[in-house]
PQR file with spaces between the fields and no chain letter, atoms N, CA, C, O and H, PARSE charges and radii, in Angstrom:
ATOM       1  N    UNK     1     -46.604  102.448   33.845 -0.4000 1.5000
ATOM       2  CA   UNK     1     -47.537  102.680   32.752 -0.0000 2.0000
ATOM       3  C    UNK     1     -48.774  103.378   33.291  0.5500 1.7000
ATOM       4  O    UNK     1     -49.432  102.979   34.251 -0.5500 1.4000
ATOM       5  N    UNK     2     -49.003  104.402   32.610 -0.4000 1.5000
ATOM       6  CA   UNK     2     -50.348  105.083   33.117 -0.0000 2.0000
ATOM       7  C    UNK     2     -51.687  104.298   31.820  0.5500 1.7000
ATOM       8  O    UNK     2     -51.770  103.825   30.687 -0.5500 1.4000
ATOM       9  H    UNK     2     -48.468  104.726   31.829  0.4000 1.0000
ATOM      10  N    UNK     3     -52.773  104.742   33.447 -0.4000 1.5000
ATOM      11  CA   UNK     3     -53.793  104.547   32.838 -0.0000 2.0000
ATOM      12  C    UNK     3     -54.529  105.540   32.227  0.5500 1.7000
ATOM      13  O    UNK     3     -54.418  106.727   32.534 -0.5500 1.4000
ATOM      14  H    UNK     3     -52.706  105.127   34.368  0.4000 1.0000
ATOM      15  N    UNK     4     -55.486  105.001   31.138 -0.4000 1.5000
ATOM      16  CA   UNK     4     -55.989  105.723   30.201 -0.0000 2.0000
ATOM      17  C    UNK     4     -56.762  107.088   31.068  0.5500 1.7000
ATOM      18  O    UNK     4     -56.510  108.278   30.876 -0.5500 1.4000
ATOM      19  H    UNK     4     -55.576  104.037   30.888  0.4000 1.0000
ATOM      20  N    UNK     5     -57.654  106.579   31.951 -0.4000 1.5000
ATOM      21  CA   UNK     5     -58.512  107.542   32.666 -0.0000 2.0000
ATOM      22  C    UNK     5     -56.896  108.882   33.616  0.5500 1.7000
ATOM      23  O    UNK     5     -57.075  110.057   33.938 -0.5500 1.4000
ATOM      24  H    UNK     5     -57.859  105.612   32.107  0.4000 1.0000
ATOM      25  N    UNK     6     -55.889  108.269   33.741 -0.4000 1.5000
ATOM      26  CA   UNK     6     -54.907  109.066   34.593 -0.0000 2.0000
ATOM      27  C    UNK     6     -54.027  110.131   33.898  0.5500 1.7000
ATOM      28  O    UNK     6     -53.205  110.799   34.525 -0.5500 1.4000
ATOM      29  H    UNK     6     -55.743  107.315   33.480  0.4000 1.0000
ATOM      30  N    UNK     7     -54.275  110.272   32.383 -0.4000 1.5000
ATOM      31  CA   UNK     7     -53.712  111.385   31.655 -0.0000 2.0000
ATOM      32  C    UNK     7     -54.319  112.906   31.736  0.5500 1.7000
ATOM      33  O    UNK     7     -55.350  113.228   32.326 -0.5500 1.4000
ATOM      34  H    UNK     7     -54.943  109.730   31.874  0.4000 1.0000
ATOM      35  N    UNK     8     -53.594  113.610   31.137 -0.4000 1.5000
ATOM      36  CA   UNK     8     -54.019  115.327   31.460 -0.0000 2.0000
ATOM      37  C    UNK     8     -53.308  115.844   30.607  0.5500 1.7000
ATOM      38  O    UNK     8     -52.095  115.646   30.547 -0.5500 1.4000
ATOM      39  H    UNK     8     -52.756  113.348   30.658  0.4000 1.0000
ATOM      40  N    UNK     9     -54.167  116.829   29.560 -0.4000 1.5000
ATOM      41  CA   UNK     9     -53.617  117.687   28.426 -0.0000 2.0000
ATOM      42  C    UNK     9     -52.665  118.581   28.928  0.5500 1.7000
ATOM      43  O    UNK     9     -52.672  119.117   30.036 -0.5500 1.4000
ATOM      44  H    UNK     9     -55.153  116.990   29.609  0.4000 1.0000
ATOM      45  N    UNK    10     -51.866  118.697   28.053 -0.4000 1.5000
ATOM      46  CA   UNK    10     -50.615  119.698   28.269 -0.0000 2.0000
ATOM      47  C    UNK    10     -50.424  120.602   27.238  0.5500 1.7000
ATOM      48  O    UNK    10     -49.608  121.476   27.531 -0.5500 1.4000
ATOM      49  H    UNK    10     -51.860  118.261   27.153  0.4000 1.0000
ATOM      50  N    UNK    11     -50.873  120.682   26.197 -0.4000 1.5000
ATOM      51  CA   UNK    11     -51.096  120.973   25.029 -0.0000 2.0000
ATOM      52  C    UNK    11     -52.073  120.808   23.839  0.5500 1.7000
ATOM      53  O    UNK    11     -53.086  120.109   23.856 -0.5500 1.4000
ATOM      54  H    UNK    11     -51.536  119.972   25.959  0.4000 1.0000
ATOM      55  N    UNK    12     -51.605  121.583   22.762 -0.4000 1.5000
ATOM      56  CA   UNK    12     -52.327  120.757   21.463 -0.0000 2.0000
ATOM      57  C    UNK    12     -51.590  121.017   20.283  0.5500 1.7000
ATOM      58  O    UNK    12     -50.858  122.006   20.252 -0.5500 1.4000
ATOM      59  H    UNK    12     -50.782  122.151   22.748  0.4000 1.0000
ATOM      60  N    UNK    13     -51.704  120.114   19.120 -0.4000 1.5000
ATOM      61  CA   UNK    13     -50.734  120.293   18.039 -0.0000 2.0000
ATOM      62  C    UNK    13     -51.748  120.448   16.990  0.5500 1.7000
ATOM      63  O    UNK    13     -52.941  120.161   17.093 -0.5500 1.4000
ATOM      64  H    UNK    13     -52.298  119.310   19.146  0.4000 1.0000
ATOM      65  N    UNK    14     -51.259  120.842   16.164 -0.4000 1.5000
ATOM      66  CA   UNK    14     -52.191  121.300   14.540 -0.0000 2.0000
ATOM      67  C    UNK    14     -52.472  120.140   13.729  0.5500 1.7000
ATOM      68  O    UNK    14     -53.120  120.190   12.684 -0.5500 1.4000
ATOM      69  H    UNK    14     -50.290  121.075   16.080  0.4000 1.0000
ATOM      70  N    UNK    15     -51.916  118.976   14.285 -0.4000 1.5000
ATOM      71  CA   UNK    15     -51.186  117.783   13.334 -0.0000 2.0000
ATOM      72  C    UNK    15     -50.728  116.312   14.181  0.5500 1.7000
ATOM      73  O    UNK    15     -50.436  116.285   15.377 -0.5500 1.4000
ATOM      74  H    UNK    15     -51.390  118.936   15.134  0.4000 1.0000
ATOM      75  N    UNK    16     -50.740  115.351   13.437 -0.4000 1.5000
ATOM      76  CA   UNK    16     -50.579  114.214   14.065 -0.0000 2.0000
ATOM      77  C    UNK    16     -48.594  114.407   14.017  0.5500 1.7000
ATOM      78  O    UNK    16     -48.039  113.773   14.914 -0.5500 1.4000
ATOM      79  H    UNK    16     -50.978  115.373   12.466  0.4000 1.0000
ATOM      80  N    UNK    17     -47.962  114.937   13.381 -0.4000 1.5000
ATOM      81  CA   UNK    17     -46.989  115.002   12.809 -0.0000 2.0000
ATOM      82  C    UNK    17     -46.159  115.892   13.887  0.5500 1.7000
ATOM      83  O    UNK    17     -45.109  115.474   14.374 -0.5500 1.4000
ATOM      84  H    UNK    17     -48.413  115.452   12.652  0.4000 1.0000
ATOM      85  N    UNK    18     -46.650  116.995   14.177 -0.4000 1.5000
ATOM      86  CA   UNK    18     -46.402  117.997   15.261 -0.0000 2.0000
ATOM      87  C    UNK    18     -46.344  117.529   16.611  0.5500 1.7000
ATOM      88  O    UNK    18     -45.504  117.823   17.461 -0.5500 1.4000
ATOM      89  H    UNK    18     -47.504  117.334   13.782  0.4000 1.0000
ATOM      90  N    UNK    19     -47.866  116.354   16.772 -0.4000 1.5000
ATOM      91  CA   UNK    19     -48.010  115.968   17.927 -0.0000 2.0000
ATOM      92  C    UNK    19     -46.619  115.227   18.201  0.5500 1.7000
ATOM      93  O    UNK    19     -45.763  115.589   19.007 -0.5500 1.4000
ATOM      94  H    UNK    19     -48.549  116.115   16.082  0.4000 1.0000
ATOM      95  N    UNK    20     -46.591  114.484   17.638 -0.4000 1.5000
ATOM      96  CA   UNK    20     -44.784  113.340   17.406 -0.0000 2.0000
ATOM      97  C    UNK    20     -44.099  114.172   17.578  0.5500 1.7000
ATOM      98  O    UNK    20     -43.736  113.926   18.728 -0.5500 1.4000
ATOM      99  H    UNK    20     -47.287  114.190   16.983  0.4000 1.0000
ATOM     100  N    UNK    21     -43.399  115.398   17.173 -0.4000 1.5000
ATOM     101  CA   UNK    21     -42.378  115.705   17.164 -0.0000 2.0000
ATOM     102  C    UNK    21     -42.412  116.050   19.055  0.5500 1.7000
ATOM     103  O    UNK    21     -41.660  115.649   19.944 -0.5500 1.4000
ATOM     104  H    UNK    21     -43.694  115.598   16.239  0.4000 1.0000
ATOM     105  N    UNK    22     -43.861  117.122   19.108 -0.4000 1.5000
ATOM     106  CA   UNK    22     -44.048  117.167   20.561 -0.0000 2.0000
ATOM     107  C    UNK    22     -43.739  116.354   21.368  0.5500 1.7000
ATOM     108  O    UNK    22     -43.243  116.965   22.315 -0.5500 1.4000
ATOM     109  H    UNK    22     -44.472  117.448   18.386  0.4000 1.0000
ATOM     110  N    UNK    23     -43.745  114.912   21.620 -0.4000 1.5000
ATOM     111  CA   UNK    23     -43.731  113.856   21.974 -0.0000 2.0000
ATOM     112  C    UNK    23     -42.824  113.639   22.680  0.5500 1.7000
ATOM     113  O    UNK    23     -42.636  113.524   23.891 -0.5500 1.4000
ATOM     114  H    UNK    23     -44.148  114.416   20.851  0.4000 1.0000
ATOM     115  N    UNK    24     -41.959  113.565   21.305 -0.4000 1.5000
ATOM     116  CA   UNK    24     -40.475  113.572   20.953 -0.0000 2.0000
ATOM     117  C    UNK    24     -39.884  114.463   22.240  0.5500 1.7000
ATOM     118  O    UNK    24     -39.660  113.929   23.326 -0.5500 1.4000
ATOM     119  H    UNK    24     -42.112  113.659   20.322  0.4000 1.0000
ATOM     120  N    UNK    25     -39.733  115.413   22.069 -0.4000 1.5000
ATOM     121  CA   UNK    25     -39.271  116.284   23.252 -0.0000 2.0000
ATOM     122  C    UNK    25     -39.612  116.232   24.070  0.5500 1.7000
ATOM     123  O    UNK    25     -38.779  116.634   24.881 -0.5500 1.4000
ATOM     124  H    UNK    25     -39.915  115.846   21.187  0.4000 1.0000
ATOM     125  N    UNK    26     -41.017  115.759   24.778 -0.4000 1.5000
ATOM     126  CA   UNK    26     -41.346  115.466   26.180 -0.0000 2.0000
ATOM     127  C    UNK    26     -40.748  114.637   26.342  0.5500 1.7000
ATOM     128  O    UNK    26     -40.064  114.775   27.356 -0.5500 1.4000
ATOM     129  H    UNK    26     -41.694  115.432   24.119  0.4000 1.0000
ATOM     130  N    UNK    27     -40.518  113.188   25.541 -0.4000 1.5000
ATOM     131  CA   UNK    27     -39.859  112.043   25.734 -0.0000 2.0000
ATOM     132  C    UNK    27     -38.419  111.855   26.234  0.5500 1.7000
ATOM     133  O    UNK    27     -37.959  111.436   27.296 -0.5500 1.4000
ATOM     134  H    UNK    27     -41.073  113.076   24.718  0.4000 1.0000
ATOM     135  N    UNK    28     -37.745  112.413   24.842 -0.4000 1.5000
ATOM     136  CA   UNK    28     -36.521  113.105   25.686 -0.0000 2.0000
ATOM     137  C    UNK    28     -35.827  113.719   26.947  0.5500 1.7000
ATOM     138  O    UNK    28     -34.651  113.567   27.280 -0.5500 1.4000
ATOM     139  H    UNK    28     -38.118  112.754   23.980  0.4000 1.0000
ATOM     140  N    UNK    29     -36.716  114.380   27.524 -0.4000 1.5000
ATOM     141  CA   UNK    29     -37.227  114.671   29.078 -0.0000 2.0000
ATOM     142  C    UNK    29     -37.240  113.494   30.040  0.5500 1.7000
ATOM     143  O    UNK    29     -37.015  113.581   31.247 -0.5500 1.4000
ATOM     144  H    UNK    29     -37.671  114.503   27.254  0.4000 1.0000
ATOM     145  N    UNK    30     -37.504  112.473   29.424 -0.4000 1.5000
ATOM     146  CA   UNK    30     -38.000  111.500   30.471 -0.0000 2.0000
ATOM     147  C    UNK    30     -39.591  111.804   30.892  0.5500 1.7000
ATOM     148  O    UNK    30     -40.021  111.371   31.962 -0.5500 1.4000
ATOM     149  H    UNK    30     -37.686  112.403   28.443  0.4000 1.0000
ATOM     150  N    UNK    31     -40.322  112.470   30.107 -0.4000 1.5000
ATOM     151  CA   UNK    31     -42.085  112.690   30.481 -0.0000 2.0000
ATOM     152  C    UNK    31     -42.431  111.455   29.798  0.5500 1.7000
ATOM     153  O    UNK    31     -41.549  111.187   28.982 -0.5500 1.4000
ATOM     154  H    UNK    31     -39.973  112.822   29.239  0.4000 1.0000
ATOM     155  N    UNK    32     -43.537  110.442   29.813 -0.4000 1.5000
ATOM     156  CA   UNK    32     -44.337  109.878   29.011 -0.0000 2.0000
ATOM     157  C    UNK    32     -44.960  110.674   28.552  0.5500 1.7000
ATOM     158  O    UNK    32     -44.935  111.821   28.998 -0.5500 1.4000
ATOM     159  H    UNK    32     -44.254  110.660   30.476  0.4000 1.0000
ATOM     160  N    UNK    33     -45.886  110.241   27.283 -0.4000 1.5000
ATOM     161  CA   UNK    33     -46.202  111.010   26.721 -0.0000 2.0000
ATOM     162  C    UNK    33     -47.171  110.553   25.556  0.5500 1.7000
ATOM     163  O    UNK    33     -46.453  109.819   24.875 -0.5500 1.4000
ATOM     164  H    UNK    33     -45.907  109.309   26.920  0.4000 1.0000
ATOM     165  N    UNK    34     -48.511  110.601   24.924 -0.4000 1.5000
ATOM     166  CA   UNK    34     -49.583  110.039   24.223 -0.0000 2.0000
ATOM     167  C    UNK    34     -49.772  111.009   23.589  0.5500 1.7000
ATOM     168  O    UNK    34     -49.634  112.049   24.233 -0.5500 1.4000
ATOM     169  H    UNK    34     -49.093  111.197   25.476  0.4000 1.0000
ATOM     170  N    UNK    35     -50.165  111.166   22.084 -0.4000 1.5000
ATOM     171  CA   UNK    35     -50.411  111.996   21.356 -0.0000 2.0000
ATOM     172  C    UNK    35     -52.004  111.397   21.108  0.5500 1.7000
ATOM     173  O    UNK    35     -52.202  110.182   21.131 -0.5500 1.4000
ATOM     174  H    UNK    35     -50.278  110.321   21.561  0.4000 1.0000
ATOM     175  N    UNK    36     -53.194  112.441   20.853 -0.4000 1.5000
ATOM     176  CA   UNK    36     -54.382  111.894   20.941 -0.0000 2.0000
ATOM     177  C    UNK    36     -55.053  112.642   19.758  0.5500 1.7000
ATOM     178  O    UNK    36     -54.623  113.790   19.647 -0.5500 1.4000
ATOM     179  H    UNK    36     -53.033  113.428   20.834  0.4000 1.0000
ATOM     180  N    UNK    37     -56.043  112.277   18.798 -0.4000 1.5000
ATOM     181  CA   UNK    37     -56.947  113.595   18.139 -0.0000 2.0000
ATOM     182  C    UNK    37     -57.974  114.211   18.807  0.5500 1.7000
ATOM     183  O    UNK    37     -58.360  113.348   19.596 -0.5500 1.4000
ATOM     184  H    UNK    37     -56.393  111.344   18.888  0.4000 1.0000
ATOM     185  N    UNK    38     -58.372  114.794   18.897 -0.4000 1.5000
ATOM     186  CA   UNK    38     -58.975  116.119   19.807 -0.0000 2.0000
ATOM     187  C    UNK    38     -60.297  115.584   19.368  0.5500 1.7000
ATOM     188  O    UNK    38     -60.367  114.644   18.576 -0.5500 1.4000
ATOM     189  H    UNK    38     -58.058  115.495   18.256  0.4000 1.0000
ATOM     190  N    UNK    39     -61.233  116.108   19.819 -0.4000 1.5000
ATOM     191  CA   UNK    39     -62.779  115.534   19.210 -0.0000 2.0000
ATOM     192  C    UNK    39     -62.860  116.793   18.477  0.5500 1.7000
ATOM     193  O    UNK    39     -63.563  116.592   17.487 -0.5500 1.4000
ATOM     194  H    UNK    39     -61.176  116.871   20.463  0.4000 1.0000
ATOM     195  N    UNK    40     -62.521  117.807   18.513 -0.4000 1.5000
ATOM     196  CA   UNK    40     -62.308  119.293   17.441 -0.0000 2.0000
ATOM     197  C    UNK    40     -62.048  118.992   16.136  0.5500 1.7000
ATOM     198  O    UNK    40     -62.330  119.591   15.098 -0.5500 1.4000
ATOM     199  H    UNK    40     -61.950  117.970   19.317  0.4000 1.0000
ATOM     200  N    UNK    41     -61.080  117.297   16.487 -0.4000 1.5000
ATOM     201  CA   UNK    41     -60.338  117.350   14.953 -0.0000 2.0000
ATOM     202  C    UNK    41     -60.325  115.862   14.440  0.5500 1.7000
ATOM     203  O    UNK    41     -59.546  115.486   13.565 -0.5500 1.4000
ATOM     204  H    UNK    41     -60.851  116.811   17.330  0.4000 1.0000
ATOM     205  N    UNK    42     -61.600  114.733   15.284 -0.4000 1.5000
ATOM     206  CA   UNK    42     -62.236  114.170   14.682 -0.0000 2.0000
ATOM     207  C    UNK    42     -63.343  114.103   13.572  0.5500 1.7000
ATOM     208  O    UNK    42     -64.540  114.383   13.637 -0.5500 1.4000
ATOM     209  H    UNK    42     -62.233  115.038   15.995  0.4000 1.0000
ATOM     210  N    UNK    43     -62.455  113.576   12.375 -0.4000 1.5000
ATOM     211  CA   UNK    43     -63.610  113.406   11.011 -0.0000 2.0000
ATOM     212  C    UNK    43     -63.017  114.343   10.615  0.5500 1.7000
ATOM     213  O    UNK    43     -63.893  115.119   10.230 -0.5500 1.4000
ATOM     214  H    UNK    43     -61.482  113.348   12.322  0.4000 1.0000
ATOM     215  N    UNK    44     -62.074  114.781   10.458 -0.4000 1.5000
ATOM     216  CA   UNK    44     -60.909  116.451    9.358 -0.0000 2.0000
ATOM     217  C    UNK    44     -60.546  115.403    8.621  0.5500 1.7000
ATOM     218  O    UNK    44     -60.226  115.799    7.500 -0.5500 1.4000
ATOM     219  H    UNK    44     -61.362  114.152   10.770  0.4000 1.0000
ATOM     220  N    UNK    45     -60.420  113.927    8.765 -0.4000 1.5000
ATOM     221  CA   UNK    45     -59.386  113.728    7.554 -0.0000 2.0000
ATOM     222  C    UNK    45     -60.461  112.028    7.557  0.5500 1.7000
ATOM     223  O    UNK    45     -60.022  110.906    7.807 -0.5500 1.4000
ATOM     224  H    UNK    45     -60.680  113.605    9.676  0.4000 1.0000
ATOM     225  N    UNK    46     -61.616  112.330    7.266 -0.4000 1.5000
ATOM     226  CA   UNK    46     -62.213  111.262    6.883 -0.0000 2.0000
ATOM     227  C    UNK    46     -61.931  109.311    7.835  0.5500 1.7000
ATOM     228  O    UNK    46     -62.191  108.225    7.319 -0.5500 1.4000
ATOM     229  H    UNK    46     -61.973  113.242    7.062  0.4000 1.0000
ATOM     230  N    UNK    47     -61.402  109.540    9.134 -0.4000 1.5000
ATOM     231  CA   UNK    47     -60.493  108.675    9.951 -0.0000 2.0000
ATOM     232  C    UNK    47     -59.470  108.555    9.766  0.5500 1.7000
ATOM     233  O    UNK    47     -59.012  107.692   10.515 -0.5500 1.4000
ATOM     234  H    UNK    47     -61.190  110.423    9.554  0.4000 1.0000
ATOM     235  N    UNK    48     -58.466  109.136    8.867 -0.4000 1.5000
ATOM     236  CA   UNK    48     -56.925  109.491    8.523 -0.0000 2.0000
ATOM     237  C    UNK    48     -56.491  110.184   10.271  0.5500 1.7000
ATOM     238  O    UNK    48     -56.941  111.308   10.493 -0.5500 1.4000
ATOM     239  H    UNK    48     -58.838  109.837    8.258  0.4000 1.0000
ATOM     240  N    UNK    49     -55.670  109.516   11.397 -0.4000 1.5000
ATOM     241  CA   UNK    49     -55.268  110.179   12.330 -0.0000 2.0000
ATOM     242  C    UNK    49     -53.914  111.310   12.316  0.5500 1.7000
ATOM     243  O    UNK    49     -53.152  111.758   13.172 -0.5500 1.4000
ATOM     244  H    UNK    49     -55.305  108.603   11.216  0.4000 1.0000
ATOM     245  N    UNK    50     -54.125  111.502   10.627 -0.4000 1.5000
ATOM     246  CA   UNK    50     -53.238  112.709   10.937 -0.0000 2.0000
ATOM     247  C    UNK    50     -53.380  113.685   10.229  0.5500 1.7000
ATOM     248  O    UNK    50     -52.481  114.227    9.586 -0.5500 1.4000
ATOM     249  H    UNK    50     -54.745  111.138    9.931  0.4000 1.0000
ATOM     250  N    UNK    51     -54.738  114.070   10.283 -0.4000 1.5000
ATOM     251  CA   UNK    51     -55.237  115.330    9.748 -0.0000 2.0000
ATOM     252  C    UNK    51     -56.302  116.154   11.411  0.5500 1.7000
ATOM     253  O    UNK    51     -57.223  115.590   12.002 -0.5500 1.4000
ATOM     254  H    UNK    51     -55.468  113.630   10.806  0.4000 1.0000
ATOM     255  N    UNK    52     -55.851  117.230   11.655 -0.4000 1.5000
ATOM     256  CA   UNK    52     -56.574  117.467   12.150 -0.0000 2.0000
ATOM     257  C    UNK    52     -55.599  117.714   13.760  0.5500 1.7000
ATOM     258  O    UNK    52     -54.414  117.423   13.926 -0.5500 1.4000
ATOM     259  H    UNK    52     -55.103  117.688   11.175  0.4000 1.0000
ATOM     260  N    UNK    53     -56.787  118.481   15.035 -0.4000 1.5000
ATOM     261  CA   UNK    53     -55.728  118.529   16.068 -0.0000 2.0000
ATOM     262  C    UNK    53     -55.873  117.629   16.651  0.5500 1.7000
ATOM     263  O    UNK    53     -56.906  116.961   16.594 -0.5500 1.4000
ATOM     264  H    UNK    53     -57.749  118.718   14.900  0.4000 1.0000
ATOM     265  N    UNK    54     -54.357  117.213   17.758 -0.4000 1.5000
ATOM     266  CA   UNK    54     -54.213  116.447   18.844 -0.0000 2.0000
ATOM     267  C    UNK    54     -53.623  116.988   20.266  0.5500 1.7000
ATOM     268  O    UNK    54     -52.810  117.868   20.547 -0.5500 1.4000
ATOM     269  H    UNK    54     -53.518  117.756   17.804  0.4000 1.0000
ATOM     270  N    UNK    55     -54.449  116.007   21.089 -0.4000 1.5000
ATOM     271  CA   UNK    55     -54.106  116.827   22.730 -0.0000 2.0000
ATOM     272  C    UNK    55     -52.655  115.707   22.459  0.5500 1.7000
ATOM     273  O    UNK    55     -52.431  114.756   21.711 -0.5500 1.4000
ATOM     274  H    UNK    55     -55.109  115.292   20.861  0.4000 1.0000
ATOM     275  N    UNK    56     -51.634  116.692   23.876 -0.4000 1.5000
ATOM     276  CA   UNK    56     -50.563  116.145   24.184 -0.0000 2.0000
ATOM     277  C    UNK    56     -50.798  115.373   25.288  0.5500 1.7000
ATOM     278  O    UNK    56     -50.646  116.289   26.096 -0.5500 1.4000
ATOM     279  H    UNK    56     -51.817  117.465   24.484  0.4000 1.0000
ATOM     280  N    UNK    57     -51.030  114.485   25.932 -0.4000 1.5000
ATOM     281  CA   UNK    57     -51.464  113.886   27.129 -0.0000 2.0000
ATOM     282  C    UNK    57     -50.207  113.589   27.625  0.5500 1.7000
ATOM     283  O    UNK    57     -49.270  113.379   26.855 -0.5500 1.4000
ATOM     284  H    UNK    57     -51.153  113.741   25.276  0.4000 1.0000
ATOM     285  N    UNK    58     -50.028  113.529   29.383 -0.4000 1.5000
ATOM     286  CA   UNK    58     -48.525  113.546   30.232 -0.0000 2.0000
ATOM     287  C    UNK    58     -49.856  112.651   31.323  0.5500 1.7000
ATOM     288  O    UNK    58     -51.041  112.324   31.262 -0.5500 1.4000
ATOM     289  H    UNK    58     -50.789  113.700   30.009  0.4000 1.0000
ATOM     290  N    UNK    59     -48.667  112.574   32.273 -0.4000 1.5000
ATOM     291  CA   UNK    59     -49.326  112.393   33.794 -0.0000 2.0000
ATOM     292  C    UNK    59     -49.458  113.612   34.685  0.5500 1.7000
ATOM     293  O    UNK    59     -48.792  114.645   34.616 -0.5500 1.4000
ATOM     294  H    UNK    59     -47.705  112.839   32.323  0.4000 1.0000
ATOM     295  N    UNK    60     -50.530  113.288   35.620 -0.4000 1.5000
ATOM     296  CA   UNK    60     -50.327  114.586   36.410 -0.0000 2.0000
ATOM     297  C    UNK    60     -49.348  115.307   37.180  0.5500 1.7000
ATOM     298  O    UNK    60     -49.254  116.481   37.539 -0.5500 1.4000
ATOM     299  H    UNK    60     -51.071  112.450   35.677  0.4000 1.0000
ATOM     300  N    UNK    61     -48.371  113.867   37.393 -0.4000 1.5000
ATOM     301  CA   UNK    61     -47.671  114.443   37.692 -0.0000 2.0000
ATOM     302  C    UNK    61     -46.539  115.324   36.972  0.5500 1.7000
ATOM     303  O    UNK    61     -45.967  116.308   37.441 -0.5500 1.4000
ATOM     304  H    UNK    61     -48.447  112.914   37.101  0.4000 1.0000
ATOM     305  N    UNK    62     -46.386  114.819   35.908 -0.4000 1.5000
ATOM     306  CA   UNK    62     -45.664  115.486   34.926 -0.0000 2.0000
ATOM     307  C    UNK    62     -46.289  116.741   34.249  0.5500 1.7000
ATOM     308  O    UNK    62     -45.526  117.581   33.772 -0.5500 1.4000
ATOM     309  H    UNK    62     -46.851  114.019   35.527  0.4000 1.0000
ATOM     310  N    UNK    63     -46.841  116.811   34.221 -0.4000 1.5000
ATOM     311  CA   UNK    63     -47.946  117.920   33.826 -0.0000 2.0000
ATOM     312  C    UNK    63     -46.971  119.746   33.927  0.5500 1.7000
ATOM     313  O    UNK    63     -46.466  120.478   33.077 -0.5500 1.4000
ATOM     314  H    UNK    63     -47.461  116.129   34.608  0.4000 1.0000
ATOM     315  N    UNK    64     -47.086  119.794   35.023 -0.4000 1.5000
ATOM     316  CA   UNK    64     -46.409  121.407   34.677 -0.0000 2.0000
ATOM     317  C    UNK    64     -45.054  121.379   34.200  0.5500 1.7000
ATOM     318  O    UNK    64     -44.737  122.326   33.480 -0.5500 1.4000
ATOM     319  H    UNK    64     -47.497  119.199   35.714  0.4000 1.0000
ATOM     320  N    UNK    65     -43.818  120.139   34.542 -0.4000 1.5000
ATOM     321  CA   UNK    65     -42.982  120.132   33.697 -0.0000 2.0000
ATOM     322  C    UNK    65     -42.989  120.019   32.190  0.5500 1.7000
ATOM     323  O    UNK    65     -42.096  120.549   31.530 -0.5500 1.4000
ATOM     324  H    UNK    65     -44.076  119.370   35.127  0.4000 1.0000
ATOM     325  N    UNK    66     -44.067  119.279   31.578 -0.4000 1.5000
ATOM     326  CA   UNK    66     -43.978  119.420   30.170 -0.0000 2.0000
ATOM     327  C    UNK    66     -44.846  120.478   29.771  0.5500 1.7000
ATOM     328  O    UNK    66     -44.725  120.730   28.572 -0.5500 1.4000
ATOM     329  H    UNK    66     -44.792  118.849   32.115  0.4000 1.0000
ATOM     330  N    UNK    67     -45.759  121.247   30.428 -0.4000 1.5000
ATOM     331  CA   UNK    67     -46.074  122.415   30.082 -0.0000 2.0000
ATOM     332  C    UNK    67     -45.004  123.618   29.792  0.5500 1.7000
ATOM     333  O    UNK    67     -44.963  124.370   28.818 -0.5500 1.4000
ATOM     334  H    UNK    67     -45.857  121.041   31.401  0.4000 1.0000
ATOM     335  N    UNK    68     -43.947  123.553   31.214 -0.4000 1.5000
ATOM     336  CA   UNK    68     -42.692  124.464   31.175 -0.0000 2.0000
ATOM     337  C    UNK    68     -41.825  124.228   29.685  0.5500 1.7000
ATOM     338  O    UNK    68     -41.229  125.112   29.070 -0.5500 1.4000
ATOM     339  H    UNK    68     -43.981  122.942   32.005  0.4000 1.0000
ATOM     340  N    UNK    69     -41.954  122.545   29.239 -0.4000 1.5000
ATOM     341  CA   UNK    69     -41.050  122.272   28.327 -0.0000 2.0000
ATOM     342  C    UNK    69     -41.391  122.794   26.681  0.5500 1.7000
ATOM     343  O    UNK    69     -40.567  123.153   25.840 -0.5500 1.4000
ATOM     344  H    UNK    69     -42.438  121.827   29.739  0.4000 1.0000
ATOM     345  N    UNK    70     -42.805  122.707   26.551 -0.4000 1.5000
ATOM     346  CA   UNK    70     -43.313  122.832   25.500 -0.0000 2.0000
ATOM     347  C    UNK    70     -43.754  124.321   25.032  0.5500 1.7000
ATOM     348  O    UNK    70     -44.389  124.337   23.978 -0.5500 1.4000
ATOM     349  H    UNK    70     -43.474  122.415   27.234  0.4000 1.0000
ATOM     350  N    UNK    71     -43.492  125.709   25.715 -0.4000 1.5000
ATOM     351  CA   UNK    71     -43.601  127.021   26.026 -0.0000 2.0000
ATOM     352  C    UNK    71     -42.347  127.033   24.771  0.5500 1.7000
ATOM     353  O    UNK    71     -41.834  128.096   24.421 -0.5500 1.4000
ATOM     354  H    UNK    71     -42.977  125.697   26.572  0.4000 1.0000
């Protein structure tokens, strides 16, 4: 289990909905994987977490593989 401070963006999605599906396919991979709202796209949907963007968060080490995956 990673810690909160040990994640690293790999992406970003338009959507809480997108972020999941993103997820989804890192997961599949065998990447962990946290879908987050962006502070860009905090308060778009009044605290609704699925309006608005989200970072894809991995580990570092996983990091350029789910970058490669998500291209």
């Amino acid at each position: 289990m990673l810690r909160p401070g040990n994640w690293v963006v790999v992406g970003v999605a338009r959507s809480e909905p997108e972020a999941e599906l993103l997820c989804s396919v890192l997961r599949g991979a065998g990447i962990e994987c946290l879908p987050r709202l962006t502070n860009s796209g905090a308060g778009a949907g009044d605290g609704l977490g699925t309006v608005g963007a989200h970072d894809i968060l991995v580990s570092p080490a996983d990091a350029q593989e789910a970058r490669d995956l998500l291209r």
